[in-house]
Backbone as JSON Lines, residues from 0, in Angstrom:
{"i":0,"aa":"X","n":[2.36,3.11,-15.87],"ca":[2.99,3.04,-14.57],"c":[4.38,3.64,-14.68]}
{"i":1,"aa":"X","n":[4.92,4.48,-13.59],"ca":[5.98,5.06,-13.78],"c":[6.65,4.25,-12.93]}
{"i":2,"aa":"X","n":[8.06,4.18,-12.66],"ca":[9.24,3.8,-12.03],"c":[9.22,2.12,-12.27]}
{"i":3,"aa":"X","n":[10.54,1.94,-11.8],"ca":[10.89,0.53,-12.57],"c":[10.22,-0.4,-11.08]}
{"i":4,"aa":"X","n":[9.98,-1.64,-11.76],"ca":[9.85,-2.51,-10.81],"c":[10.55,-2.55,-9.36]}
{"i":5,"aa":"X","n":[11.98,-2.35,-9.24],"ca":[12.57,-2.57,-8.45],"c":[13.07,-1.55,-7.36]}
{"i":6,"aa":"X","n":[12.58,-0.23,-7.81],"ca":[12.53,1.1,-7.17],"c":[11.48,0.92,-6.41]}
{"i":7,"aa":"X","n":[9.76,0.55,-7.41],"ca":[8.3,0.42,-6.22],"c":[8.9,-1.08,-5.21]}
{"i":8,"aa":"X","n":[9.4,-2.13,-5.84],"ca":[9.46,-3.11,-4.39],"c":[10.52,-2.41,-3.06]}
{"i":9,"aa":"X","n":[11.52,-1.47,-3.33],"ca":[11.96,-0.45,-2.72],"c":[11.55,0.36,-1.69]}
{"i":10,"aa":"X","n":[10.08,0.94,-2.47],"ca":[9.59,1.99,-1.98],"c":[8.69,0.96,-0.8]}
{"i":11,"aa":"X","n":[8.05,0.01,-1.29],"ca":[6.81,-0.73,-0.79],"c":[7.67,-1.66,0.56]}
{"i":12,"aa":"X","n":[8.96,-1.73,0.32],"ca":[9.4,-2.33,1.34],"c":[9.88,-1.43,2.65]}
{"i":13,"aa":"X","n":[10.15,0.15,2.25],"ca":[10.3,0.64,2.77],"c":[9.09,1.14,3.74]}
{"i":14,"aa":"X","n":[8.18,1.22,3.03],"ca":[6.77,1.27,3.95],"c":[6.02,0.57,4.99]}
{"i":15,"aa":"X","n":[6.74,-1.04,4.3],"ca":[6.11,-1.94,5.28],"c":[7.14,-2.03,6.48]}
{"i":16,"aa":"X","n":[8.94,-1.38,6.67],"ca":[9.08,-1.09,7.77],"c":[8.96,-0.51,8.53]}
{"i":17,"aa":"X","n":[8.02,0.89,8.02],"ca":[7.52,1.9,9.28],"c":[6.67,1.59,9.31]}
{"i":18,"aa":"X","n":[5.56,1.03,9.28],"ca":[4.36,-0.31,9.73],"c":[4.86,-0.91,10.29]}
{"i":19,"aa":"X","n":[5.73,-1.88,10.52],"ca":[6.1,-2.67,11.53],"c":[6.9,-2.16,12.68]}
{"i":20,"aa":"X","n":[7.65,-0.6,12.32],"ca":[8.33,-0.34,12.88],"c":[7.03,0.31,14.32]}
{"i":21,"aa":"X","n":[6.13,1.3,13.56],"ca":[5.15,1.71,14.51],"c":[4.06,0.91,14.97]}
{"i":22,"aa":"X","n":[4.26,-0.52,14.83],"ca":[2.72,-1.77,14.87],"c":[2.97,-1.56,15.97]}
{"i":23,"aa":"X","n":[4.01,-1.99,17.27],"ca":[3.79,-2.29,18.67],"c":[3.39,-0.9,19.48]}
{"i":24,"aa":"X","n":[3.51,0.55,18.99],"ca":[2.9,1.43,19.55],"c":[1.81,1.96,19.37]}
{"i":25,"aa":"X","n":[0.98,1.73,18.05],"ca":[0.06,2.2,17.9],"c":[-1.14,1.02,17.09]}
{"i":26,"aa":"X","n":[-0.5,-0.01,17.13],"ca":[-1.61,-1.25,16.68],"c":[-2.1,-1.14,15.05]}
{"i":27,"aa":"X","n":[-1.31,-1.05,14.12],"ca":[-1.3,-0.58,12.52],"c":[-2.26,-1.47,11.85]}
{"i":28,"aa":"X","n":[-1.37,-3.2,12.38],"ca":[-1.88,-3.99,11.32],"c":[-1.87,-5.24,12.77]}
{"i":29,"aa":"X","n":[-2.95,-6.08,12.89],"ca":[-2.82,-7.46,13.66],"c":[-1.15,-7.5,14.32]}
{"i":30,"aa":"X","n":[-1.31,-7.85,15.98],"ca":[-0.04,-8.01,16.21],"c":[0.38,-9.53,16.36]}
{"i":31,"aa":"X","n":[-0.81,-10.18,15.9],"ca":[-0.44,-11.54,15.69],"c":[0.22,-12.32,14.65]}
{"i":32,"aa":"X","n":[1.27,-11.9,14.19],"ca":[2.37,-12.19,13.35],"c":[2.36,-11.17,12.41]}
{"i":33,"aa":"X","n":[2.47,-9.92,12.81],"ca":[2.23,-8.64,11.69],"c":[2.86,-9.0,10.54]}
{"i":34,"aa":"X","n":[4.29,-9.32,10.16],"ca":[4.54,-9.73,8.61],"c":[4.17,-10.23,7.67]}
{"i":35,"aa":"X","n":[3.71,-11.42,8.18],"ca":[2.79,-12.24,7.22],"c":[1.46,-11.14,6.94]}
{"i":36,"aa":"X","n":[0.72,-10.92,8.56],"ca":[-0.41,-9.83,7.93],"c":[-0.38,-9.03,6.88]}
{"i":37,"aa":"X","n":[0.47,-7.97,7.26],"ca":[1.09,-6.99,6.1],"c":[1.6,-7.07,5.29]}
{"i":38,"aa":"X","n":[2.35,-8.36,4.77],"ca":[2.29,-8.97,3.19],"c":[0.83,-9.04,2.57]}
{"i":39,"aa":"X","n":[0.38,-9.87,3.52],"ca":[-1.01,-10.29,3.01],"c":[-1.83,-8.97,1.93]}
{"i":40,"aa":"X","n":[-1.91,-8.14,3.34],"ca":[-2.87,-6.43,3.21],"c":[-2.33,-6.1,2.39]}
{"i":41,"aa":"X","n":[-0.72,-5.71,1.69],"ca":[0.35,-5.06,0.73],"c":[-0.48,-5.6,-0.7]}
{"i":42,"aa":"X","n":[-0.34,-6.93,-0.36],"ca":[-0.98,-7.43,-2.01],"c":[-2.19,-7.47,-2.26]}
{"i":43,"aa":"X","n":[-3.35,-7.75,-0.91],"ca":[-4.89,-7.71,-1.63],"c":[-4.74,-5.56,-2.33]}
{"i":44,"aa":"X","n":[-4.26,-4.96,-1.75],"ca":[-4.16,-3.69,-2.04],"c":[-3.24,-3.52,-3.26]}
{"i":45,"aa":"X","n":[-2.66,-4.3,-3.78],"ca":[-1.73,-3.94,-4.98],"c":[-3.08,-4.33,-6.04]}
{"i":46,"aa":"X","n":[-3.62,-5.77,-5.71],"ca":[-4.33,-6.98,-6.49],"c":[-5.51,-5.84,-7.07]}
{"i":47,"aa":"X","n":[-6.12,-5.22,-5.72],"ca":[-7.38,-4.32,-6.08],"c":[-7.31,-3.66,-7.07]}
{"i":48,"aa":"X","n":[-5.92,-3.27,-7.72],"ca":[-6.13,-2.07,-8.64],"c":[-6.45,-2.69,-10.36]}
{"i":49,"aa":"X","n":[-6.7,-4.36,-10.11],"ca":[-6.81,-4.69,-11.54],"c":[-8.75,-4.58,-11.46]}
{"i":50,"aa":"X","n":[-9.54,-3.93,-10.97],"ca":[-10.45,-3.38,-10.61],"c":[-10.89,-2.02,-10.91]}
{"i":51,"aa":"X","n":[-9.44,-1.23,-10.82],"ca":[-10.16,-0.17,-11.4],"c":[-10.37,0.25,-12.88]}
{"i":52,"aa":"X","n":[-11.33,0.99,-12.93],"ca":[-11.49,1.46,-15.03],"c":[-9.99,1.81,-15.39]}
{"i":53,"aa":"X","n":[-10.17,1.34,-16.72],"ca":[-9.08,1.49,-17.46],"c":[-8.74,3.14,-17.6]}
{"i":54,"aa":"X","n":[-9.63,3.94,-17.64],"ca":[-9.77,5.75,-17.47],"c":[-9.52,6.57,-16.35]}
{"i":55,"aa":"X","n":[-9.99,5.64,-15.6],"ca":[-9.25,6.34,-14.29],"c":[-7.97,7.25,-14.37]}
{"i":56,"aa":"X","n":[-8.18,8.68,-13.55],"ca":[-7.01,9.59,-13.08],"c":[-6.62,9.44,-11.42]}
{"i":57,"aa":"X","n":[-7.87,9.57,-10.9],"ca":[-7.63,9.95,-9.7],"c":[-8.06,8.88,-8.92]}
{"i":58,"aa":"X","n":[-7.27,8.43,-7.72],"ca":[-8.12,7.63,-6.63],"c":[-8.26,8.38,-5.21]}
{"i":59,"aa":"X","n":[-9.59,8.17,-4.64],"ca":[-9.66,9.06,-2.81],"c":[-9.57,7.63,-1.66]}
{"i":60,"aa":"X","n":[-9.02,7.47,-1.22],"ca":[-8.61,6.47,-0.03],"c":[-9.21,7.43,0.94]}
{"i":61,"aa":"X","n":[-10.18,7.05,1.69],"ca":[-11.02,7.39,2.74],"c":[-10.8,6.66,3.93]}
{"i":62,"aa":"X","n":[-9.88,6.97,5.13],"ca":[-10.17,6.51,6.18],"c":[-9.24,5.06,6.25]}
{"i":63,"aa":"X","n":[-7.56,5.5,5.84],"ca":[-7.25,4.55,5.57],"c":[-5.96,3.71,6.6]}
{"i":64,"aa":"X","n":[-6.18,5.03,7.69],"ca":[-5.98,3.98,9.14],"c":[-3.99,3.96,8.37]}
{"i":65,"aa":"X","n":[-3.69,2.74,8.65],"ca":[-2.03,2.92,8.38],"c":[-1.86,2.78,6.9]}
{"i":66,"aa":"X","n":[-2.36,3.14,5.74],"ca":[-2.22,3.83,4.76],"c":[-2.72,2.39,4.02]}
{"i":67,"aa":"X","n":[-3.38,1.58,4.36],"ca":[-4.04,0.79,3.2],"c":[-4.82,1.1,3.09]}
{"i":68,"aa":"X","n":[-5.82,0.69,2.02],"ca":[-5.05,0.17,0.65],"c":[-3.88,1.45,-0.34]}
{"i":69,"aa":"X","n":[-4.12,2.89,0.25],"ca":[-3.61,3.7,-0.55],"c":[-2.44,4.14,-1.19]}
{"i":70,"aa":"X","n":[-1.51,3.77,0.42],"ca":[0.05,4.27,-0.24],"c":[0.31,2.61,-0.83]}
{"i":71,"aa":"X","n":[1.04,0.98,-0.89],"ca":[0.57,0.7,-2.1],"c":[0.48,0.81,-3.34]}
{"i":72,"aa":"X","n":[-0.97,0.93,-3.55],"ca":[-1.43,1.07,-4.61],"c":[-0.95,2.51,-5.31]}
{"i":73,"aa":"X","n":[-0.54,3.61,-4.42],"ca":[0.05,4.76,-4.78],"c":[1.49,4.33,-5.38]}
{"i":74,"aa":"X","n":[2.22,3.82,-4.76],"ca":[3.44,3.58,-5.38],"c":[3.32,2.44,-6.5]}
{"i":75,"aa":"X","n":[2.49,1.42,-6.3],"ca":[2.37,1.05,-7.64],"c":[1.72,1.59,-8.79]}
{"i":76,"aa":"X","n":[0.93,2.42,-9.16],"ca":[0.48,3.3,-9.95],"c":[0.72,4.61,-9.91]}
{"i":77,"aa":"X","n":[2.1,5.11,-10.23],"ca":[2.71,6.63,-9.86],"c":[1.82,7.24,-10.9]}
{"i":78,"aa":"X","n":[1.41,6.6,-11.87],"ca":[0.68,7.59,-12.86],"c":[-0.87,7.84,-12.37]}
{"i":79,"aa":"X","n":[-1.5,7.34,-11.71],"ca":[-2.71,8.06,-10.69],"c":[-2.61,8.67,-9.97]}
{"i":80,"aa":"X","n":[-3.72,9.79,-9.87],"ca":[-3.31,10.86,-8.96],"c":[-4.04,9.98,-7.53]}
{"i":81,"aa":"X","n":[-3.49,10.04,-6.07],"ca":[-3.95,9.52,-4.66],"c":[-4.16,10.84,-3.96]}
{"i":82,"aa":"X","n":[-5.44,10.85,-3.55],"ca":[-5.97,11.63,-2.06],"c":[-6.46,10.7,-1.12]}
């Protein structure tokens, strides 16, 4: 994993405010207490990656709507390649 802990909670926090920032115009994540939601979604999507093979290079996020599970799991694993 590249970058320090405190750069990805950085990056990951920065993400979850343009998610919240765009939830009331375009419906991202539940508008029924989106924060809590999008904590929630942030970590089953961090959690998923103790799932993937240890060999893994590349991951494809298909259809991933306001970027879960991909960006995430992208910033927590800078050393996988994300499409």
């Amino acid at each position: 994993m590249s970058g320090s802990t405190s750069d990805i909670d950085v990056k990951i926090n920065k993400y979850k405010e343009h998610v919240l920032k765009w939830n009331d115009k375009i419906s991202l994540v539940s508008r029924k207490d989106p924060e809590r939601v999008l904590d929630r979604l942030v970590s089953d999507s961090i959690q998923a990656l103790n799932y993937l093979p240890e060999d893994i290079k590349n991951v494809v996020d298909i259809g991933s709507g306001s970027g879960l599970p991909g960006i995430p799991q992208a910033l927590q694993r800078q050393d996988l390649g994300f499409t």
